[in-house]
C-alpha positions in Angstrom: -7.9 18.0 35.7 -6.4 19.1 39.0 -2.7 19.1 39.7 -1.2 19.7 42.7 1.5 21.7 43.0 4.8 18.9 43.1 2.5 17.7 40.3 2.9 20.3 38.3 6.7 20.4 37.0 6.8 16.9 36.7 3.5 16.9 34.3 4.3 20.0 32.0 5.6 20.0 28.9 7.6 22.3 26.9 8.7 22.7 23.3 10.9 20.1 22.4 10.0 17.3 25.4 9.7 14.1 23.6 6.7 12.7 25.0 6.7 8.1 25.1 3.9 5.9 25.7 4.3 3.7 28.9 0.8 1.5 28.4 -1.6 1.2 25.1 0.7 1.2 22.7 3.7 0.9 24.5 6.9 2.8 23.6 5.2 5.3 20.6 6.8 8.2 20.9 6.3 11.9 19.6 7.6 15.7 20.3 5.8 18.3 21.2 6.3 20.9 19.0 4.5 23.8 20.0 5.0 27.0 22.1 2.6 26.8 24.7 3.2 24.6 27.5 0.3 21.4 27.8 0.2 19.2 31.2 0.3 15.3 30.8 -0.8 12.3 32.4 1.0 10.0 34.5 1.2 7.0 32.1 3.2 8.9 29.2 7.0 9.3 29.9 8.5 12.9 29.7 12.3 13.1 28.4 14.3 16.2 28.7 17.7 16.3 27.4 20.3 17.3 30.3 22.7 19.0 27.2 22.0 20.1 23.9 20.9 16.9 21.4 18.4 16.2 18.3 15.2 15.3 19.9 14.3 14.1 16.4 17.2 11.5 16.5 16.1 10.2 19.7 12.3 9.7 18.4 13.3 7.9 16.0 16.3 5.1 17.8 12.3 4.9 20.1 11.1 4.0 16.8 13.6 1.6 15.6 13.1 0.5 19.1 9.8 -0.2 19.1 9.3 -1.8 15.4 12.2 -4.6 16.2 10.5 -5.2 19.4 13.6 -4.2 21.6 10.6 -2.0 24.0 8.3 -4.1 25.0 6.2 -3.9 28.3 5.8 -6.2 32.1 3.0 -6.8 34.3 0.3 -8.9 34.7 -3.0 -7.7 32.8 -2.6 -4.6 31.7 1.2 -4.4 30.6 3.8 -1.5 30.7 6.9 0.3 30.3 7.8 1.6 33.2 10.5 4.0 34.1 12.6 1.6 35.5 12.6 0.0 32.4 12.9 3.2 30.2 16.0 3.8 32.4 17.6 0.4 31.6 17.9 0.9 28.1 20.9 1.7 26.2 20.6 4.4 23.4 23.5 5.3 21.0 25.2 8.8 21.7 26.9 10.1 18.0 28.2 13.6 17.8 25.5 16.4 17.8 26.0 17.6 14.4 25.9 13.5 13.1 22.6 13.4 15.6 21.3 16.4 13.0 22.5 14.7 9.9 21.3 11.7 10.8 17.7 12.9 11.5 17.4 15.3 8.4 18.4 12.0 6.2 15.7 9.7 7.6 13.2 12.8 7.6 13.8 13.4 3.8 13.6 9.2 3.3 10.6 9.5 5.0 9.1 12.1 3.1 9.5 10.1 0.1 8.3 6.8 1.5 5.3 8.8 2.3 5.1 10.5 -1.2 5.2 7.0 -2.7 2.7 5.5 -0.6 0.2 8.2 -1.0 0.8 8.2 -5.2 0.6 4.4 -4.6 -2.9 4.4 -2.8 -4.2 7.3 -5.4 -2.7 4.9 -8.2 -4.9 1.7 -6.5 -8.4 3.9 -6.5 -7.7 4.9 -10.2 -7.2 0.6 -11.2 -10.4 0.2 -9.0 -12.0 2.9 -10.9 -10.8 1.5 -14.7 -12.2 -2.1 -13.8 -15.4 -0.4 -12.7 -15.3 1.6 -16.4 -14.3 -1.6 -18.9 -17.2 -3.5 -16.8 -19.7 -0.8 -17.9 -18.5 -0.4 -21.7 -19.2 -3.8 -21.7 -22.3 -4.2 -20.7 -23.5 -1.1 -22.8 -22.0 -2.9 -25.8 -19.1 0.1 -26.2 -15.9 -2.4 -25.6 -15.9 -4.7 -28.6 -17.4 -3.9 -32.1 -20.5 -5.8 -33.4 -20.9 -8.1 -36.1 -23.6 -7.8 -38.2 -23.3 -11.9 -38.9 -23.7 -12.5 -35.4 -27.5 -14.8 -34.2 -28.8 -11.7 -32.5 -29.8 -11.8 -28.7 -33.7 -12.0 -29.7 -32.9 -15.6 -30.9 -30.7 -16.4 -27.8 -34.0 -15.1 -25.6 -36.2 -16.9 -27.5 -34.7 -20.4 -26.7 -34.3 -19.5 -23.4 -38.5 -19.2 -23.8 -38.6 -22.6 -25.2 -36.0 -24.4 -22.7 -37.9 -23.0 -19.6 -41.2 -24.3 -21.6 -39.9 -28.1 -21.4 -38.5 -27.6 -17.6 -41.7 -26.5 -16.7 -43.9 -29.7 -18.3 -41.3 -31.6 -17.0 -42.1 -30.0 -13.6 -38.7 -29.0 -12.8 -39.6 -25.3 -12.1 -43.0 -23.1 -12.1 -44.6 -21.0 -14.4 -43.9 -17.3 -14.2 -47.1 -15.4 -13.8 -45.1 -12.4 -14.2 -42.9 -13.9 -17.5 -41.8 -10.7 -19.7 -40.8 -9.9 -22.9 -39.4 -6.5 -23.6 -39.3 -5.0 -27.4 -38.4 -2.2 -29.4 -42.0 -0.2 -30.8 -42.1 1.3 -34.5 -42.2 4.3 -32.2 -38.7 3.8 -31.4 -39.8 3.2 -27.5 -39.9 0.0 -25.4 -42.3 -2.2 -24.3 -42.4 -4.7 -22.1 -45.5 -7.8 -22.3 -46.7 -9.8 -19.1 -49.8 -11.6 -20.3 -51.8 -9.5 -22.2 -51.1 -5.9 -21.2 -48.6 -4.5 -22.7 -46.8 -0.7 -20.9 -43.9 1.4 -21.8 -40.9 1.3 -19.8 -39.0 4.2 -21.4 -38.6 5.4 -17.9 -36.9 1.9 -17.0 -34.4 1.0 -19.5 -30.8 2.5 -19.0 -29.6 3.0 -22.0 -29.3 2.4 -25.9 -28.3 -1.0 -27.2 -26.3 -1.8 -30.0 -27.7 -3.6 -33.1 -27.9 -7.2 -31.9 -29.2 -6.5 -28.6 -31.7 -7.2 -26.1 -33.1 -6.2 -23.3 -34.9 -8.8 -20.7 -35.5 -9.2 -16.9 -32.8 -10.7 -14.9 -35.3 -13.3 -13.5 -36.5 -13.9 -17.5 -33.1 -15.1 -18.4 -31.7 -16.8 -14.9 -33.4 -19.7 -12.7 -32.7 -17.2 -9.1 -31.9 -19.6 -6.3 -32.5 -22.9 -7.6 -32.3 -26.3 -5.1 -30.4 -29.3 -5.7 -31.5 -32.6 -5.8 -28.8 -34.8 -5.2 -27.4 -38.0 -2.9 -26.9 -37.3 0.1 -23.8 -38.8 0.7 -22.3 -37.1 -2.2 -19.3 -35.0 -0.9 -20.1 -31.0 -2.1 -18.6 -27.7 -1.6 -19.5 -25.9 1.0 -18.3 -22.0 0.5 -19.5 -19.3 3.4 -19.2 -15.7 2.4 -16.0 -15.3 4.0 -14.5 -17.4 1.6 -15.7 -15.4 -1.7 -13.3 -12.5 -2.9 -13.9 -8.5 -3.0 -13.6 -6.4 -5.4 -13.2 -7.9 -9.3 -11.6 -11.1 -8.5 -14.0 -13.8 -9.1 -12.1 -16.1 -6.3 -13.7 -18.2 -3.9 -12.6 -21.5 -1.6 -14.9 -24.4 0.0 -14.4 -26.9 2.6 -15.6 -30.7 1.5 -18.9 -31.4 3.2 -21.2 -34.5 2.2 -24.1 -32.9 0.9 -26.8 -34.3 3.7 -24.3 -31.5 6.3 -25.3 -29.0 4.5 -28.0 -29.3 2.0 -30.9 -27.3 4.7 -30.5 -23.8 5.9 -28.1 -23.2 2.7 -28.3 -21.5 -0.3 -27.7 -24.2 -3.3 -25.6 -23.4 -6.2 -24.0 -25.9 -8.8 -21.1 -25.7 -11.3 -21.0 -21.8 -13.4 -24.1 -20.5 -11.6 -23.3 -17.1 -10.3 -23.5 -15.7 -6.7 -23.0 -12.4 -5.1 -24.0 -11.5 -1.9 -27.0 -9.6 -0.6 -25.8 -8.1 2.6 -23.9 -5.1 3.3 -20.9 -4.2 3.1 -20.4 -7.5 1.2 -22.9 -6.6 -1.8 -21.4 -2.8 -2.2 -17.8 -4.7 -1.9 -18.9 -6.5 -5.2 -18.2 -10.1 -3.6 -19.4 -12.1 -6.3 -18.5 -15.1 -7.9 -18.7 -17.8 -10.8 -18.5 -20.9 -9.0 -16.3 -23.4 -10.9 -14.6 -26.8 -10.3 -16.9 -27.4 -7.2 -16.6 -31.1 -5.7 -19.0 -33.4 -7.5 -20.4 -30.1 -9.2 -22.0 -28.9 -6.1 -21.9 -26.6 -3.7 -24.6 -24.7 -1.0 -23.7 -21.8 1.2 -24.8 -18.7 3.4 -28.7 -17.8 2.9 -27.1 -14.3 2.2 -26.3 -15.3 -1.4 -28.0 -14.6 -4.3 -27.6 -17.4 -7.2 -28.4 -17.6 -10.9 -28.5 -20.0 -12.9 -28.0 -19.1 -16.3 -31.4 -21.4 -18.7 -30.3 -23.6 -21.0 -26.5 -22.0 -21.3 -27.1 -19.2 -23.3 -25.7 -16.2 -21.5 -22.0 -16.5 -20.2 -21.8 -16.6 -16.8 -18.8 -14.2 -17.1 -20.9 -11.9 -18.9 -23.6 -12.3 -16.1 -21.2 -11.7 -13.7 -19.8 -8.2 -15.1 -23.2 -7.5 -15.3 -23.5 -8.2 -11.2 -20.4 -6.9 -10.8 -20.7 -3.3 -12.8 -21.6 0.1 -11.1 -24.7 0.3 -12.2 -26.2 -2.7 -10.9 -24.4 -2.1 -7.8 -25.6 1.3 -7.2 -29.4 0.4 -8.5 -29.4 -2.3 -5.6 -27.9 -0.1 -2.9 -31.2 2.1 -3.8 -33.5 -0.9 -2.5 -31.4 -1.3 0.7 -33.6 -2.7 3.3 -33.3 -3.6 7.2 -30.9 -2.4 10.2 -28.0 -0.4 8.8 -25.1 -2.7 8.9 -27.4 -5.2 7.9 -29.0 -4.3 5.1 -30.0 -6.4 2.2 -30.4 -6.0 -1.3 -34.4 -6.3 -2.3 -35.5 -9.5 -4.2 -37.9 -7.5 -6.0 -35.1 -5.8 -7.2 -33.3 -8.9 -8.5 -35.9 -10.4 -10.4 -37.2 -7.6 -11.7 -33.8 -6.1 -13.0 -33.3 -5.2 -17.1 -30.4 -6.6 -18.2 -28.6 -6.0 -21.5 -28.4 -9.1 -23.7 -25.4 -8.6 -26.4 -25.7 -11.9 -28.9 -23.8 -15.0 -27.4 -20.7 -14.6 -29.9 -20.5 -10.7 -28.6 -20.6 -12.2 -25.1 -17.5 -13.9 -25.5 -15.9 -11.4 -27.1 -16.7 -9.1 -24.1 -15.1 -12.1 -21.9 -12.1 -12.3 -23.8 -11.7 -8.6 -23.9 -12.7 -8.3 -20.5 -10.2 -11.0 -19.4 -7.2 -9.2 -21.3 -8.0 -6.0 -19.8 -8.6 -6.9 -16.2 -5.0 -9.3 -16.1 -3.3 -6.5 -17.1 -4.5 -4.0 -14.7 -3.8 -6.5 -12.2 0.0 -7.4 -12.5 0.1 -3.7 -12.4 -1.9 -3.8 -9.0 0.6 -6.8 -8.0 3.6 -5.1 -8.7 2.6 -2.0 -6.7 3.1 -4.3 -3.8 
């Protein structure tokens, strides 16, 4: 840009010139450091020391300054700190070798502070990391041992077969068309039956199971997005997605709401069903949920959740929820990532149609209690890290 020539000396900068905002972020401060000479602006403040002094110590009283608020700018609109202003201050004057001392003591406390909050942030993505890895041992069976005396998970599915039978002649839901089961062959492959046909889905299932275990379709085993039929004057939860916790947490709030406020244009969801949202970033963000000790036992929320509701009690919602939770069902679902980006969505396709392990219900809450133990721990170190 073009300077003119009484410009000029007022707008360069040389090595050592510590350089302070007047507008934007008022009173930040920094030293210019280098040989060559740069040209400035007219809204950042030039100081030059008259006499030999620590430009360091100086940036950092503007500092001090400006994290206790003692800089602070005037105007109407767009605020500033003018030079009048800059003048006006008082600034502490110690002897030039205390002015070095000083500076090389907060530089070195400095470098620390930084050290620690760099191991700290390093330390944070390595807990994040751990959950992710006890959340997929679990669900691969790899985190507690079996027991042979244990019901295995082909009874547990098998009652979930008979519990949807008598919800569907009492007309409570509909028939699946598309109702699996999916079984081990004497060719040591799987199979999965819808109707009569009957294909191998080698090239589907994620892994081996333990003795014990099943495999089954998340829609086989979970009524997805059921509705509530309730009073309308009974007071409900109401939770939107703001209100449901990143990460591992399985935390959530609600407001009160009588359920005839908020019963359309809501996703329903009733005491242990689980949600997780469908929309990024809040699906790769893992917000999901159990919900628990809902008002009246009820609840509805955004249309961007997702809620199961576990048949007839036979999987642990905690163990559904690691499943939702765990790195492979998160990364599966990004891969069916649909819509504007920012406002993509998780495909329902996906959801119904995807193979969960099944450990036997005693395993599950083994897995829980393990889980639990694990995941406290890992968090009162996260907690005292802050």
């Amino acid at each position: 840009m073009p300077y003119t020539e009484a410009e000029l000396e007022k707008c360069t900068v040389r090595t050592g010139d510590l350089l302070v905002c007047e507008g934007g972020d008022i009173g930040r401060a920094a030293i210019w450091t280098r040989d060559e000479e740069i040209r400035i602006q007219n809204h950042i403040h030039r100081l030059r020391p008259y006499v030999n002094l620590c430009v360091k110590f100086y940036y950092y009283v503007f500092l001090l300054y400006k994290q206790t608020e003692r800089i602070s700018g005037k105007g109407i609109g767009i605020q500033g700190l003018s030079s009048n202003q800059l003048h006006a201050l008082y600034f502490p004057l110690p002897p030039l070798l205390e002015q070095e001392e000083i500076a090389d003591k907060v530089d070195n406390y400095f470098y620390y502070i930084d050290f620690i909050e760099s191991e700290k942030t390093d330390l944070q993505s390595t807990i994040q990391l751990a959950k992710s890895k006890i959340l997929d041992l679990a669900i691969r069976g790899k985190l507690v041992p079996q027991d042979p005396n244990d019901e295995p998970a082909s009874v547990l599915l098998e009652r979930i077969r008979e519990e949807k039978e008598k919800l569907i002649k009492q007309g409570k839901i509909k028939r699946d068309k598309n109702e699996s089961v999916i079984f081990r062959g004497e060719d040591n492959s799987y199979y999965e039956k819808i109707g009569d046909k009957v294909r191998c889905i080698d090239d589907e299932v994620p892994f081996e199971l333990p003795e014990g275990w099943e495999f089954a379709r998340l829609s086989n085993i979970c009524n997805i997005n059921p509705r509530n039929d309730i009073d309308d004057e009974l007071l409900t939860s109401f939770v939107p997605m703001s209100f449901i916790g990143n990460g591992f947490s399985n935390t959530f709030s609600f407001d009160n709401r009588k359920w005839k406020d908020i019963k359309n244009g809501f996703t329903h969801f009733a005491e242990n069903d689980v949600g997780f949202a469908k929309i990024t970033p809040c699906f790769e963000n893992r917000k999901s949920v159990i919900f628990r000790n809902l008002c009246n036992g009820y609840g509805a929320g955004t249309t961007e959740l997702y809620i199961l509701h576990p048949y007839c009690n036979t999987i642990s919602p905690n163990y559904l929820l690691y499943l939702i939770k765990s790195e492979r069902f998160i990364n599966s679902g990004k891969e069916t990532f649909s819509g504007a980006v920012g406002q993509q969505r998780v495909g329902k396709e996906f959801v119904l149609k995807h193979i969960c392990p099944i450990p036997p219900i005693s395993e599950q809450i083994r897995i829980e209690n393990k889980v639990s133990l694990l995941l406290k721990t890992l968090d009162n170190i996260e907690e005292s890290l802050n």
